[in-house]
N, C-alpha and C positions, 0 to 999 in steps of 0.2 A: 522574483524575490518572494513571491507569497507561497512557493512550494517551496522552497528551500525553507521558511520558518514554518511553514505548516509541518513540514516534515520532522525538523528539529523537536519542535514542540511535542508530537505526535510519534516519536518513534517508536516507541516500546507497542505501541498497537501491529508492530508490523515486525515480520518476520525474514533476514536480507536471505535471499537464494543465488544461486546460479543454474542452469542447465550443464547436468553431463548427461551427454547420448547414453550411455551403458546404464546409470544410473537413476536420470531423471531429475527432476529439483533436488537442491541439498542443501540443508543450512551451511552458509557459511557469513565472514563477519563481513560487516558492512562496505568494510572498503573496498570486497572482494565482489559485491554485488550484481548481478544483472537485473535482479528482480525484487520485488518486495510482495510479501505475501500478507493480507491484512488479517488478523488472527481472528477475527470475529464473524465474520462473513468467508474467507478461503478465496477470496479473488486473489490472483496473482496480475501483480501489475509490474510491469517492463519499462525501465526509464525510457526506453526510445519512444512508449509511448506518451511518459510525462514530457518528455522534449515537445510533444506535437500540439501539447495543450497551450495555447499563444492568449487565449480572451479569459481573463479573469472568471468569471463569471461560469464559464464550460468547467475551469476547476472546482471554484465552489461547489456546482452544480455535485460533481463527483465527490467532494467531501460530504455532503449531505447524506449522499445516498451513502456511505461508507458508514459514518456516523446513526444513521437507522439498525444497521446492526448492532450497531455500540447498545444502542437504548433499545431495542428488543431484549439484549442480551441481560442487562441488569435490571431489568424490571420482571425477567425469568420467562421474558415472552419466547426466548430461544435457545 
């Protein structure tokens, strides 16, 4: 439940993709997603791999680090 409101909350930081072979990532909308790409840092993250994340805490973990870009970003560090 705490990715599904993190992500809620949080969506507009992230960019929904799919993979095409010919093509490569490609914006598309959300419901169509495989991927989400965080706008600030350029990590692309794959729900199969949110599916893996089961201990609280290994999420957080990964919001944090996501969230350092955030605050690099508007304090002009990046």
């Amino acid at each position: 439940m705490a990715k599904v409101k993190y992500f809620r909350n949080n969506i507009e930081k992230y960019e929904p993709l799919k993979y095409d072979y010919k093509k490569g990532f490609i914006a598309v909308p959300l419901w169509d997603a495989d991927f989400l790409k965080h706008k600030f840092s350029g990590y692309i993250l794959d729900f199969r791999y949110l599916q893996t994340i089961t201990v609280y805490e290994d999420f957080a973990h990964l919001c944090r680090e996501l969230e350092a870009f955030e605050d690099n970003e508007s304090h002009g560090d990046g």
